[in-house]
Structure formats: C-alpha cells, structure tokens
C-alpha positions in Angstrom: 34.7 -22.1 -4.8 35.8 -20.2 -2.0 39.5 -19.3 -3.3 37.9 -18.2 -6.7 35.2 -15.7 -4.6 37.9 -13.1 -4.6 38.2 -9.5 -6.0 36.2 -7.4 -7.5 33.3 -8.2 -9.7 30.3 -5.9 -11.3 27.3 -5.9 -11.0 26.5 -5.8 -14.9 23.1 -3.7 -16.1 20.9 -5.4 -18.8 21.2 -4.6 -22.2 17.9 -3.1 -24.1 17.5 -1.9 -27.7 15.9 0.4 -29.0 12.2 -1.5 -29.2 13.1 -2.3 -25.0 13.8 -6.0 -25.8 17.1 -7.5 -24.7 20.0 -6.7 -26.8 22.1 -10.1 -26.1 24.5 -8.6 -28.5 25.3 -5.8 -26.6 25.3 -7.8 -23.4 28.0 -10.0 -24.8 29.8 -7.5 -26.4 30.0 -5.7 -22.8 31.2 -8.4 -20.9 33.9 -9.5 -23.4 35.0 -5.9 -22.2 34.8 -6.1 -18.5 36.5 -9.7 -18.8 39.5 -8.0 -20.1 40.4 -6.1 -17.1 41.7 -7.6 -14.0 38.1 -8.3 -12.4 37.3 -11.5 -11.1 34.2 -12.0 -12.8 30.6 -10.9 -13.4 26.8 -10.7 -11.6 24.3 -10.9 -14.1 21.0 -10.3 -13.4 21.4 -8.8 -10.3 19.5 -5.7 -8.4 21.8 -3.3 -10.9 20.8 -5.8 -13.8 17.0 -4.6 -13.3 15.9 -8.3 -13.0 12.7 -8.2 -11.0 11.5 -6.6 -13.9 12.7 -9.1 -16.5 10.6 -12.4 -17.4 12.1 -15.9 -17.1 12.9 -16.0 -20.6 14.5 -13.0 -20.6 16.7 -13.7 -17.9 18.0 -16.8 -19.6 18.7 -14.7 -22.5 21.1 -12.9 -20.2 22.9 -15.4 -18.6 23.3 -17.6 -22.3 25.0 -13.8 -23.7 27.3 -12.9 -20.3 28.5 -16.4 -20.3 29.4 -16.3 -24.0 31.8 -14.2 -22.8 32.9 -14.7 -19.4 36.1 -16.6 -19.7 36.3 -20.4 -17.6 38.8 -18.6 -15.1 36.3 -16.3 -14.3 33.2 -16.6 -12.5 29.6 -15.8 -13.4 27.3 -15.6 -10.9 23.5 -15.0 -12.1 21.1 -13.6 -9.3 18.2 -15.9 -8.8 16.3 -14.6 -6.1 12.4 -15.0 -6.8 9.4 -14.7 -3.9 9.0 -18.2 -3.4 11.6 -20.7 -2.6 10.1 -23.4 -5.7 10.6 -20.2 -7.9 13.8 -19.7 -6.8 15.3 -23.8 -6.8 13.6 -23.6 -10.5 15.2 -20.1 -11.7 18.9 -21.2 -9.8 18.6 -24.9 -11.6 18.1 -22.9 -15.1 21.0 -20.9 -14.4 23.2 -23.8 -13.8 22.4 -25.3 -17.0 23.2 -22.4 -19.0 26.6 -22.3 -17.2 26.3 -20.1 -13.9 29.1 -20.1 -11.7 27.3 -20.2 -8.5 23.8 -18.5 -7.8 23.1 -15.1 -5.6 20.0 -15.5 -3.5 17.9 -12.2 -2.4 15.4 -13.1 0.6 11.6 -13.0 -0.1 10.7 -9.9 0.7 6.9 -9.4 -0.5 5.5 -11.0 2.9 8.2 -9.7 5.0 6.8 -10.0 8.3 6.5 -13.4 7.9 9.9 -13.5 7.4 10.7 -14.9 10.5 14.3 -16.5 10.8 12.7 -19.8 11.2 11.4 -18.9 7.3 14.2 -17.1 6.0 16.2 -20.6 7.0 14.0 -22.8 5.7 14.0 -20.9 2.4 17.2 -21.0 2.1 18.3 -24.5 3.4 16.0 -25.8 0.7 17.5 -23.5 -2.5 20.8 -24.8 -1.1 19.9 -28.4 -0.9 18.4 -28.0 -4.9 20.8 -25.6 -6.5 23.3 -27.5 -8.7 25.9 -24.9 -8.1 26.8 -23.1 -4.9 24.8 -20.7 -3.6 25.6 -17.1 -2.3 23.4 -15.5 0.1 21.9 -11.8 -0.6 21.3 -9.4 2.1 19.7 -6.3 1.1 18.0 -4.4 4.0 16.3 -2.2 1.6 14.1 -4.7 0.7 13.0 -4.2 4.4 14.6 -8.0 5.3 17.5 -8.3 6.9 19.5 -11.6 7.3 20.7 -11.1 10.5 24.0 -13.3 12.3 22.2 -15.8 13.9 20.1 -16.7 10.1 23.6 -16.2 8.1 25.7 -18.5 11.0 23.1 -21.4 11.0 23.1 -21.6 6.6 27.0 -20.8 6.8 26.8 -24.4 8.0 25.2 -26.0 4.7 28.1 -27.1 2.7 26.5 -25.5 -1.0 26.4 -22.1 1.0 29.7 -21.0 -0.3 29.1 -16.9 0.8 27.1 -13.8 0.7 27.0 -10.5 -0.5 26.1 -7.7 2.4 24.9 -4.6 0.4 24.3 -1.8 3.2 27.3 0.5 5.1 26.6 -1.7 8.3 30.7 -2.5 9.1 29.8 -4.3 12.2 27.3 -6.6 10.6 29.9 -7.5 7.5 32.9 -8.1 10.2 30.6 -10.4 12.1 29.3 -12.0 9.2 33.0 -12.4 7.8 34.1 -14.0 11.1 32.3 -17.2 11.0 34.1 -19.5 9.0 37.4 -18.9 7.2 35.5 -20.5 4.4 32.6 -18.5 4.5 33.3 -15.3 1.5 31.5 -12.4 2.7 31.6 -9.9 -0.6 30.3 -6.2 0.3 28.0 -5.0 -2.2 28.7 -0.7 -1.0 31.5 0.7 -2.9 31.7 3.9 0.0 33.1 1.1 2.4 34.7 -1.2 0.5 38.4 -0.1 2.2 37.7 -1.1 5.3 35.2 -4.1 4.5 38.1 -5.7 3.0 40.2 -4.8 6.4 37.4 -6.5 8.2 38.0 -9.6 6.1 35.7 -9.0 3.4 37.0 -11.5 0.2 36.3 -8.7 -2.3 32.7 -6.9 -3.3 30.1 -6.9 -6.0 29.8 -2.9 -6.8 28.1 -0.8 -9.2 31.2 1.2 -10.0 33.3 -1.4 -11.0 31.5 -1.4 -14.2 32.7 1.9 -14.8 36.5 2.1 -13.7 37.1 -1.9 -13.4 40.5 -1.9 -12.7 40.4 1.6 -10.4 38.3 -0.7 -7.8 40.6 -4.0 -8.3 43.7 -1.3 -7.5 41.7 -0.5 -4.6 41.2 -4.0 -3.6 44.7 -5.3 -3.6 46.1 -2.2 -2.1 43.8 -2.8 0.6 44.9 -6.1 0.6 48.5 -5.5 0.3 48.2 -3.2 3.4 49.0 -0.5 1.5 46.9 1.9 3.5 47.6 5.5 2.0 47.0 4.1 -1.8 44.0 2.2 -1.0 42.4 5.0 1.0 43.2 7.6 -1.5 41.0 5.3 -4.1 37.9 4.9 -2.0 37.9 8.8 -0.9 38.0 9.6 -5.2 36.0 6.4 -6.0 33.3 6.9 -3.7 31.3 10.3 -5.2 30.9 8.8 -8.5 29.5 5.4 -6.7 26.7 7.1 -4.9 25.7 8.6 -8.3 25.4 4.8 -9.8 24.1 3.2 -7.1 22.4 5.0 -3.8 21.6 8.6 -5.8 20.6 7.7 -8.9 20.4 4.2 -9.6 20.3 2.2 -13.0 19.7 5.0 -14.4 23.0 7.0 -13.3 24.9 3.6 -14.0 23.5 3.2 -17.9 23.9 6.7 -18.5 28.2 6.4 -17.4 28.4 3.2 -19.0 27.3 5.2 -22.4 29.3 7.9 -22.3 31.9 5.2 -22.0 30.9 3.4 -25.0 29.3 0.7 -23.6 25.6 -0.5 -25.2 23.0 -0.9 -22.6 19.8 1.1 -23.4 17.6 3.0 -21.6 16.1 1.7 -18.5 12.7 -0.8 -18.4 10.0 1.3 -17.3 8.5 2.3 -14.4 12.4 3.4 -14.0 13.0 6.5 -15.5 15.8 8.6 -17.4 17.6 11.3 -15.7 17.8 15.3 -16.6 20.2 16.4 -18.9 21.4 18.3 -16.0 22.0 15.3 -13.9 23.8 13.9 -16.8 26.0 16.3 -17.3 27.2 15.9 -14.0 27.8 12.0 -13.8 29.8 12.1 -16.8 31.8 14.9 -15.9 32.5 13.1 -12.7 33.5 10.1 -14.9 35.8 11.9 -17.3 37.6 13.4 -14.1 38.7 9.8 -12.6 39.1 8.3 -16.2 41.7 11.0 -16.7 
C-alpha cells in the first residue's frame, strides 16, 4: 500500500442537484475527469467532501459513484471518521465493500478533552484492528485534537496503519511524523507547504487545489521530487493564492464555485454552509483563469 500512497490526490467536493440530494451522476462524471490527469487517485468524502453533514446512505452513494470511476491503478480512499470508534469500524467496513482503497480516519473530536492519548490510541488501535482495508490516520488541529508524535509513533506500529494525512502548516510536526518508519506515508493535507513537506519526506498530499489544476500540483510534486528546486518553488509561490481561496479563506464554498466555472457539476453547498458574494466570486475565478492560462 505504501508504494501506491504517492502523489497527489484531491480531495473531491460532493455533488448536489438542484433539489440538495446527491447527484451521483455528476459525482461520477467528475471523477472520470480527475482520473484522467496524472493524479494518483481520489478522497471522497472527506472534510472538503462536506461529509459530517451527509447521512450514512448518502455517503455510500458517494463512494459506489467515485469508484465507478476511479480506475484499479488508482486509489480511492473514502474518509470514515465518525464520533465513536463502533461508528467508525461500521462506516470504514461499508466502505470496504463498496471498493475503498484504504480508509482516512479523523479523531473524535466532540468530547475532546477526553481525548487523552491513552483514548485517541485505543480508538484507533481498534478501527485498525476492524477495518478490512488499511487505515490512514487524520490529523486536523482545527477540530481542536491534535495527534501528537508520541500517539502517531505508537499506531505507526499496527501493521493496517499504512499512513496519515497532517492538514495544518506545522513543518516540524510533518518531518517528525514522516521520520518514523520508511514505511509510514505521511501525505500533507496544506497546499501553501506542500514544496517543502515533500523535502521533509512527505510521500505526496491530499489538497483542495488539486481539484482545480490537477496536473499543476502533480508538476509541483515531481519537481519537488526530482530536486528541481527553482520549478517546484515557482509552482507553490503561483499555486498557493488560489489554495487559500479553496480551502483556509473560503472553504467549500470557494472550491464548488472554481470547480464550476471549470465545468465541473457539484451544486451548491449543504446548508448551514453558505454561498459566497458575487464579488468574492469574481475574484476566485479570475484567479483561476490566470493559472489556467
């Protein structure tokens, strides 16, 4: 598994039509897409796919449309993170049977100070144990837990632990977390560091932008790779403006509305999220038009 967590895959946004139902249609239609560019695969149904506010149906409804389309050479990976760890065995199980890849795990977060590491490796350990397919760790500070080394080095351990994904600008953390076992795939999940994540032995990332210039972020990645510093440097300073706009400034929403203006189907966003000004996007797709051109 390791050797195929490599590169550069999206983070794909869920599909709704015009009634706010699932469009798994459009879904499959827009992964056929992406799969036809160099990137290594697809995340459905994670943060950027709005699944905590998706039911369980509907998030098999997903994962049966993106892997309709994702081809056997390329990985899907379906976020299953849910609040409790029975939730989450039963949601990364379901995703296995409809063809999942390997499963992305967020930590609990609703009691998090009783997220102790003791808890956080218990929950885990157990989801690994279960999960029919290999299981990639999620750390997302925002959620105000944070897997820290000695929680990440201890489940490194489990053999169905095949990686994680670090989504925060915290270089040291990713370097540290990258460093404990050549098999261990750490994927960075912030675009604005991506270039030197990979120098600190990142295996590739999980970003918002590479929905919207796919093969711009895989150029980045094996340029960085290649050590070919001045091309790979010149990519995250032009990639990086449009990222914060789909991911830390404005969200879903600023994600959905550049994948439109690209001619991708995704819908508005589930409520409570909320559409952006026409002001606002004026400006994310001019910023898109400038780097498509």
């Amino acid at each position: 598994m390791h050797a195929r967590l490599r590169g550069i895959f999206p983070p794909i946004p869920t599909s709704f039509d015009s009634s706010g139902d699932i469009d798994t249609h459009a879904i499959t239609a827009n992964v056929t897409r992406w799969m036809s560019t160099r990137l290594s695969g697809v995340l459905a149904l994670g943060s950027n796919g709005e699944a905590s506010l998706l039911d369980e149906s509907e998030s098999d409804y997903v994962l049966a449309a993106a892997r309709q389309a994702v081809p056997s050479s390329k990985l899907l990976i379906a976020g299953t993170g849910r609040e409790s760890t029975r939730a989450t065995i039963d949601a990364s199980r379901r995703a296995a049977d409809l063809g999942a890849d390997a499963v992305l795990v967020r930590p609990p977060a609703y009691y998090k100070n009783q997220m102790t590491n003791a808890a956080l490796i218990d929950h885990f350990k157990r989801v690994a144990d279960a999960s029919p397919v290999p299981v990639l760790l999620y750390n997302l500070p925002a959620t105000g837990v944070v897997l820290t080394l000695p929680v990440v080095a201890a489940l490194a351990k489990h053999p169905n632990v095949a990686g994680m994904k670090e989504t925060s600008p915290e270089l040291e953390r990713l370097g540290q977390f990258a460093a404990i076992r050549p098999e261990f795939a750490v994927l960075s999940g912030w675009a604005p560091v991506i270039y030197p994540a990979i120098g600190l032995g990142a295996a590739g990332g999980i970003l918002a932008v590479a929905n919207v210039l796919p093969d711009r972020c895989v150029d980045l990645y094996e340029h960085a790779r290649a050590g070919r510093h001045d091309q790979a440097l010149a990519l995250q300073r032009a990639i990086t403006p449009l990222a914060q706009m789909v991911s830390s400034i404005h969200g879903i929403a600023g994600l959905k509305v550049a994948l439109t203006h690209l001619g991708f189907s995704v819908g508005p966003c589930r409520g409570p999220l909320q559409a952006l000004p026409e002001t606002v996007r004026t400006t994310i797709t001019r910023a898109v038009d400038a780097l498509k051109n």
